[in-house]
SELOPA-194613 format. One record per residue: x, z, y of N, C-alpha, C in turn. Coordinates in nm, 3 decimals. Each point is the difference from the previous one (the first is absolute). Layout:
! residues N
<roke <X Z Y> <X Z Y> <X Z Y>>
...
This chain:
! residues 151
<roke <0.084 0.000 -0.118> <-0.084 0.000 0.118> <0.089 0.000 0.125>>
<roke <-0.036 -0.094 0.098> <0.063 0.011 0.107> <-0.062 0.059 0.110>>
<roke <0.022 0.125 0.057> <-0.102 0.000 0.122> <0.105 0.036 0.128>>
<roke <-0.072 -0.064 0.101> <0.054 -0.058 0.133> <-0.062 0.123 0.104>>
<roke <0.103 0.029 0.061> <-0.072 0.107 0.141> <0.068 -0.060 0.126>>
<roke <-0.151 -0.015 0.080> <0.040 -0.103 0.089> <-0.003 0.125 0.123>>
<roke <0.128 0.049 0.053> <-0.004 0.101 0.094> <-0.009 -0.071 0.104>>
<roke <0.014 -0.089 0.061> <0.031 -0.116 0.115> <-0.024 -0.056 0.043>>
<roke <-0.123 0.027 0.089> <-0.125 -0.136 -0.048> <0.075 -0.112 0.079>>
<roke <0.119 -0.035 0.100> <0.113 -0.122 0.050> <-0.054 -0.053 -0.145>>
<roke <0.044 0.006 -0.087> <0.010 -0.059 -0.124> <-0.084 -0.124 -0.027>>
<roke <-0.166 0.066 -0.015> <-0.079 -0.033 -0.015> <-0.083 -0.120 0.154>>
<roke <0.062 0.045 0.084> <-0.013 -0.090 0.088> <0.079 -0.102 0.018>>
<roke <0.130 -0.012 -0.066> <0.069 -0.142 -0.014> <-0.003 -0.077 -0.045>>
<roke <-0.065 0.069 -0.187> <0.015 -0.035 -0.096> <-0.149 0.013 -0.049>>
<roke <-0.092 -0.022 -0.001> <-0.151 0.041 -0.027> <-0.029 -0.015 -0.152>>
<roke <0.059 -0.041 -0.067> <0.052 0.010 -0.153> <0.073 0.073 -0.088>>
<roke <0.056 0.047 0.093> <0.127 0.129 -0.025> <0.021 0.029 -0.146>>
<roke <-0.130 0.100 -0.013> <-0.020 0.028 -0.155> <-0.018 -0.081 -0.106>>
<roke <-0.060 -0.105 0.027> <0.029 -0.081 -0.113> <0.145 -0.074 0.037>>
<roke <0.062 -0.028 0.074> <0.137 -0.066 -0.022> <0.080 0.131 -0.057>>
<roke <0.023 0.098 0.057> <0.068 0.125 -0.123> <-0.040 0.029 -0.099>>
<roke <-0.139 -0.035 -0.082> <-0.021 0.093 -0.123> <0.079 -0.173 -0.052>>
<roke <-0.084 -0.119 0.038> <0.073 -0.091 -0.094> <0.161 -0.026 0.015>>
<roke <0.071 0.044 0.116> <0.123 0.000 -0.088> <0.082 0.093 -0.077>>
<roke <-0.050 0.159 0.030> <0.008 0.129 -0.091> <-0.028 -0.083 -0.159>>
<roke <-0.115 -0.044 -0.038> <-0.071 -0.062 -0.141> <0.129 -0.072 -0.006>>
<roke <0.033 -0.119 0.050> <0.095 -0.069 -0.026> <0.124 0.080 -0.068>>
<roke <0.079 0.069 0.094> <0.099 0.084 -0.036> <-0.001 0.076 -0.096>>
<roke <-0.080 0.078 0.004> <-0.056 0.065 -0.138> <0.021 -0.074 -0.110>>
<roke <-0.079 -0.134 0.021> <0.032 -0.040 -0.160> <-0.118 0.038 -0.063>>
<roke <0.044 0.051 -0.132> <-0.056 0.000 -0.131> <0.083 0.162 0.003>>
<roke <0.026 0.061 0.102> <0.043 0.145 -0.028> <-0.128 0.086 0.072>>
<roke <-0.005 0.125 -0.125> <-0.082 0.078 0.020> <-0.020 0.093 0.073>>
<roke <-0.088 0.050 0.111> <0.046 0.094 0.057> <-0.042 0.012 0.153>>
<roke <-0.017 0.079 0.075> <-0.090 -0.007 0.133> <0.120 0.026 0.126>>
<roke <-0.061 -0.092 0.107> <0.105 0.015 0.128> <-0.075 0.045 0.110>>
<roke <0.072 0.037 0.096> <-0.082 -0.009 0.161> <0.087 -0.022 0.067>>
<roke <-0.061 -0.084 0.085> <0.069 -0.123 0.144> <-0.015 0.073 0.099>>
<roke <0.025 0.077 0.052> <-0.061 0.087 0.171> <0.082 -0.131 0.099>>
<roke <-0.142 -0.019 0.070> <0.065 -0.112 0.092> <-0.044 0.080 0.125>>
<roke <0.119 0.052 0.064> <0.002 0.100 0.153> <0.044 -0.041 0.095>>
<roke <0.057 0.094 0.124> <0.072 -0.044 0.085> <0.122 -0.001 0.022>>
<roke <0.107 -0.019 0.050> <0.134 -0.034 0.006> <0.027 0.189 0.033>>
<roke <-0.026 0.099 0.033> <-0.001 0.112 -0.023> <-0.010 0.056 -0.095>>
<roke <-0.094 -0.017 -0.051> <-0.020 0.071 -0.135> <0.178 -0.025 -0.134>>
<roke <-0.021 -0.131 0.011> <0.144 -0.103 -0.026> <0.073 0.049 -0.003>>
<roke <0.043 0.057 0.141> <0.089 0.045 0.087> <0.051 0.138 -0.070>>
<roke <-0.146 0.078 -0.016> <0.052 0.189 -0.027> <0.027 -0.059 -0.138>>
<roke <-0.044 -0.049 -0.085> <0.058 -0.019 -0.164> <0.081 -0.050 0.026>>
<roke <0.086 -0.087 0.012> <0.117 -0.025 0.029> <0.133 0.096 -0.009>>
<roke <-0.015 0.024 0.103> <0.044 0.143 0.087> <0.031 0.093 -0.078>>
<roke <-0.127 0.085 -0.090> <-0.012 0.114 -0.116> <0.056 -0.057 -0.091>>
<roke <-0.032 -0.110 -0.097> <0.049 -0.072 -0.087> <0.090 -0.020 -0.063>>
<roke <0.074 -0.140 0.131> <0.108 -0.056 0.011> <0.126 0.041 0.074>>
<roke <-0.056 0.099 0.088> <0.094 0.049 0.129> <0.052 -0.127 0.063>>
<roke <-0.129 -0.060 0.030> <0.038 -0.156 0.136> <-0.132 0.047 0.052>>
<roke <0.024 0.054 0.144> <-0.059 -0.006 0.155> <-0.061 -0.127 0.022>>
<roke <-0.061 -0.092 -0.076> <-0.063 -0.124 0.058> <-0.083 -0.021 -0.104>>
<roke <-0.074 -0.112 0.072> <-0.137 -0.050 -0.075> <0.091 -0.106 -0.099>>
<roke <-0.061 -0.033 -0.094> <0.018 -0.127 -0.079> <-0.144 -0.066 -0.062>>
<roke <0.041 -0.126 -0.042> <-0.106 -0.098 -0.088> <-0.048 0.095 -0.080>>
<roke <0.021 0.001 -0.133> <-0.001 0.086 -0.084> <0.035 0.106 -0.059>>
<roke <-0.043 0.140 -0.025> <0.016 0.075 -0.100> <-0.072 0.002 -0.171>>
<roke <0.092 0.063 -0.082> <-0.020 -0.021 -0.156> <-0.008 0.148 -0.037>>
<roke <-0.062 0.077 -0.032> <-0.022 0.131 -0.047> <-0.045 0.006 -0.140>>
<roke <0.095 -0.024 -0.095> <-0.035 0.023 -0.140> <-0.048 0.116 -0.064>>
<roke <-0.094 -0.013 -0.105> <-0.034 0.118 -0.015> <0.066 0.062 -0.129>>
<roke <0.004 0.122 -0.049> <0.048 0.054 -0.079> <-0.102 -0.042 -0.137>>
<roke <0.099 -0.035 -0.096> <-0.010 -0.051 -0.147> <-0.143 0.081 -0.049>>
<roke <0.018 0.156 0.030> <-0.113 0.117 -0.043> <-0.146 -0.053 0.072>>
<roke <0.032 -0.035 0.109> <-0.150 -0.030 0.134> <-0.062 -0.161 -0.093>>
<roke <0.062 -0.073 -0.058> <-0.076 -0.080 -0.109> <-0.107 0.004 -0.030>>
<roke <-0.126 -0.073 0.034> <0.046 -0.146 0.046> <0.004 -0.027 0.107>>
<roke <-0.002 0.115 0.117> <0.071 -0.049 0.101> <0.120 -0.056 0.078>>
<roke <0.013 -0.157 0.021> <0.170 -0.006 0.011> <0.053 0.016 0.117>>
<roke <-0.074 0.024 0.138> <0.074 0.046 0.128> <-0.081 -0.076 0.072>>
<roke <0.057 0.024 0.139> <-0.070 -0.049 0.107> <0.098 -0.095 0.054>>
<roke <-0.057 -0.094 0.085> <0.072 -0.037 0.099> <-0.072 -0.066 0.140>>
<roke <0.095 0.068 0.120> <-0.052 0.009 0.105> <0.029 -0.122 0.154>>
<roke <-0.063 -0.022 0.030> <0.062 -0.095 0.051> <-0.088 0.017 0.203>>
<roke <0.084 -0.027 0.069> <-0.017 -0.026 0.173> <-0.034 -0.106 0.064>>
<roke <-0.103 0.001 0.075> <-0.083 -0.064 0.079> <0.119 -0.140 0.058>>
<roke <0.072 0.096 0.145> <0.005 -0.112 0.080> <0.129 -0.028 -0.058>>
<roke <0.088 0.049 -0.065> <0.176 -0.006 -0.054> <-0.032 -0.144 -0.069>>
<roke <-0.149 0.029 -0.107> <0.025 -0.150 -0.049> <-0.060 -0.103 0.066>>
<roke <-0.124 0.011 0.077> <-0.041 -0.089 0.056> <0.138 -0.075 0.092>>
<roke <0.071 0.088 0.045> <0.076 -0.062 0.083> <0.138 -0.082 -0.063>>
<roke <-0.016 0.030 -0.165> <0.105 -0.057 -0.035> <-0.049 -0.078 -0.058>>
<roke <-0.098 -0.024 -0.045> <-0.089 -0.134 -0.031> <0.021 -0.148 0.116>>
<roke <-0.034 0.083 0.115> <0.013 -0.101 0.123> <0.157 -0.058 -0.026>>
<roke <0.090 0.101 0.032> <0.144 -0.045 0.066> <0.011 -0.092 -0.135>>
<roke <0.005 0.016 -0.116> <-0.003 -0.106 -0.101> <-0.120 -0.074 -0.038>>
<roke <-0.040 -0.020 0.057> <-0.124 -0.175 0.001> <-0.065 0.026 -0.076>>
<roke <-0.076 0.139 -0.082> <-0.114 0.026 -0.111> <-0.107 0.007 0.057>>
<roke <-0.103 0.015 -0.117> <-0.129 0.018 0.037> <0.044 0.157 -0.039>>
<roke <-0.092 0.132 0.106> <-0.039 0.073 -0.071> <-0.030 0.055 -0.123>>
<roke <-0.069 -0.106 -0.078> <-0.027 -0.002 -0.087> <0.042 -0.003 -0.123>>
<roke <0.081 -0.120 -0.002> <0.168 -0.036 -0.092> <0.047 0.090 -0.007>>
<roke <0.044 0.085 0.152> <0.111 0.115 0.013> <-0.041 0.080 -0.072>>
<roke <-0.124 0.051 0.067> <-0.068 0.141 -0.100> <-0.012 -0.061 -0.168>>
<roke <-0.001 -0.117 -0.038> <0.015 -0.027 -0.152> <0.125 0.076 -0.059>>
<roke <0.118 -0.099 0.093> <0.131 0.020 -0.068> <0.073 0.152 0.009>>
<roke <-0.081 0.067 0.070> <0.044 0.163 0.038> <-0.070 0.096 -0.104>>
<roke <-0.157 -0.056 -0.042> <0.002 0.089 -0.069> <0.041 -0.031 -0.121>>
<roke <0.004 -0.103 -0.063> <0.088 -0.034 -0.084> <0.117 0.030 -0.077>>
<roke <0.111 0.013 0.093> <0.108 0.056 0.014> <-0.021 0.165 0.021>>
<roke <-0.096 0.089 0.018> <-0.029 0.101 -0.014> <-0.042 0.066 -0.125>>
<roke <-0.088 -0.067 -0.046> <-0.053 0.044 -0.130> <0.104 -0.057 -0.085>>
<roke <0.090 -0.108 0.026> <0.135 -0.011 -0.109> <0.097 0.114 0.025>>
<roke <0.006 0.088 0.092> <0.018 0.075 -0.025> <0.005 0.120 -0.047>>
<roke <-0.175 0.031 -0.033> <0.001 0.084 -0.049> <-0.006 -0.037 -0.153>>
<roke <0.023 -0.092 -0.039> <0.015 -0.037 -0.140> <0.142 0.004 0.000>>
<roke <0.102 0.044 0.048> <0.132 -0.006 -0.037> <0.100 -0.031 0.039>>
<roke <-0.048 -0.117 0.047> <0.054 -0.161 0.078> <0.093 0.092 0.120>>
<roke <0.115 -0.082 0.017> <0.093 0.020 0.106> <0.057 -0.045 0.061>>
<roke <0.096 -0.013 0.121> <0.066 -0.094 0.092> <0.126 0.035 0.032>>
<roke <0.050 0.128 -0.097> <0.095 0.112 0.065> <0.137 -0.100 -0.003>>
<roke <0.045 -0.118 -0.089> <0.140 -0.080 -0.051> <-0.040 -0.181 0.017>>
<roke <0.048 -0.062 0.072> <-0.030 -0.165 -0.083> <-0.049 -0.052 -0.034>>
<roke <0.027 0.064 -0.128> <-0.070 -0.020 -0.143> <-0.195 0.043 -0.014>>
<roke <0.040 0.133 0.029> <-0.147 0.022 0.006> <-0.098 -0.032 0.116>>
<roke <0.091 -0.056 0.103> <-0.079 -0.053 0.120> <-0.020 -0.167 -0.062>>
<roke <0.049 -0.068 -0.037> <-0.065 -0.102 -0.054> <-0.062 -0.020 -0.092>>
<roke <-0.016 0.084 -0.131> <-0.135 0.000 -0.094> <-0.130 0.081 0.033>>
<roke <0.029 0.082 0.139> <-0.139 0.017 0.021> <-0.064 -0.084 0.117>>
<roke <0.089 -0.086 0.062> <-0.027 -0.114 0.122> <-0.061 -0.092 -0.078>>
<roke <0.086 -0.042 -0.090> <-0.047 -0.086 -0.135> <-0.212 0.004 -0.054>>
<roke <0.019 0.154 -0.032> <-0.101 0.044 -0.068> <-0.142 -0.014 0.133>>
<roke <0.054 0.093 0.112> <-0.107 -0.066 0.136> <-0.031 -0.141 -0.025>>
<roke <0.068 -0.102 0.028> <-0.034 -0.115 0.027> <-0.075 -0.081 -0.123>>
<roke <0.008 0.086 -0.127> <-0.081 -0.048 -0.083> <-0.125 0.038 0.010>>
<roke <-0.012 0.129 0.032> <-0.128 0.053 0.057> <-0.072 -0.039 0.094>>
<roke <0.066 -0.024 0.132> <-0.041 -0.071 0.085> <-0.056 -0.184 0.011>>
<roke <0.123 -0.029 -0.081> <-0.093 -0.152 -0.044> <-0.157 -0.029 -0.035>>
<roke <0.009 0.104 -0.114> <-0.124 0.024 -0.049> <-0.099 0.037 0.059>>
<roke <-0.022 0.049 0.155> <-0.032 0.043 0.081> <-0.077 -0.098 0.068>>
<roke <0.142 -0.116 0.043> <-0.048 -0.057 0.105> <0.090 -0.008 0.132>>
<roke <0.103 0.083 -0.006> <0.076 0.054 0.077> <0.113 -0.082 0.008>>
<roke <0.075 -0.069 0.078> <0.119 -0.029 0.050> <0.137 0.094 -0.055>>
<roke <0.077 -0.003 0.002> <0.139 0.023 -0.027> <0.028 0.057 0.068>>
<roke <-0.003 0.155 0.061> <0.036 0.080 0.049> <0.119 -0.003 0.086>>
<roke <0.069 -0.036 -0.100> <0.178 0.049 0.048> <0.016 -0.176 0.037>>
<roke <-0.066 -0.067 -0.073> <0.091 -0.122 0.088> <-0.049 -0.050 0.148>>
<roke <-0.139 0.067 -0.007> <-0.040 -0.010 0.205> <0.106 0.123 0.081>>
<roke <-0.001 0.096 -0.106> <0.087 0.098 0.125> <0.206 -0.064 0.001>>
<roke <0.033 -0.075 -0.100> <0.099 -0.070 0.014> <0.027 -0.111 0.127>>
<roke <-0.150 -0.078 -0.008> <-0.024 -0.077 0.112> <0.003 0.053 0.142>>
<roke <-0.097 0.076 -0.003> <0.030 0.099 0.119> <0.111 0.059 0.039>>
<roke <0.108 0.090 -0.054> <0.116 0.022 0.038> <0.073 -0.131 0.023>>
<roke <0.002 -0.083 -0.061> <0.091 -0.154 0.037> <-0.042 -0.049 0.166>>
């Protein structure tokens, strides 16, 4: 089960689909794995204090991944994500909203399945693994518009 908490209503006014573009790419990611998530889609504050507590980084980001403990089964974690941090990084790289919020939560819930970015190696079989997901989607190639964009 995926369920979505829409703290933000920015969200819902950009994106008037919101919830169905996150539960279907959560489903996507997921897979054929068992097990329940939640998307909190907030504000770049909220972001901000998890971060902060978390990570010990003072700033907002795209995404957070909060896995859950093996015992909390079948719950597999949350992940949280900020209003204007992504809207605005959607813009500076030529996305739709929409795409973005695909490929973010995406890459979120691959995280809480395991998935990592920490070496190379594991940053390209889970870039790999997005873009298979995302195809399937509907979605553009993530990394090769934000390649374009930095060029």
């Amino acid at each position: 089960m995926i369920e979505i908490e829409l703290e933000d209503s920015a969200w819902a006014k950009a994106l008037p689909d919101v919830e169905a573009v996150t539960q279907r790419a959560a489903e996507a990611a997921l897979g054929a794995v068992e097990g329940d998530v939640v998307v909190l889609l907030t504000e770049d504050a909220a972001v901000r204090d998890l971060n902060a507590r978390f990570r010990d980084k003072d700033r907002p980001t795209n995404v957070l991944s909060f896995p859950a403990a093996e015992t909390a089964f079948p719950h597999l974690g949350d992940v949280v994500l900020g209003f204007a941090y992504c809207a605005a990084e959607a813009e500076s790289q030529g996305k739709t909203l929409a795409d973005h919020l695909s490929h973010l939560v995406v890459h979120g819930v691959l995280h809480l399945l395991g998935r990592d970015h920490e070496d190379d190696a594991e940053a390209e079989e889970m870039e790999a693994e997005e873009r298979e997901i995302l195809t399937a989607l509907g979605v553009a190639d993530p990394y090769q518009i934000e390649h374009e964009v930095q060029s």
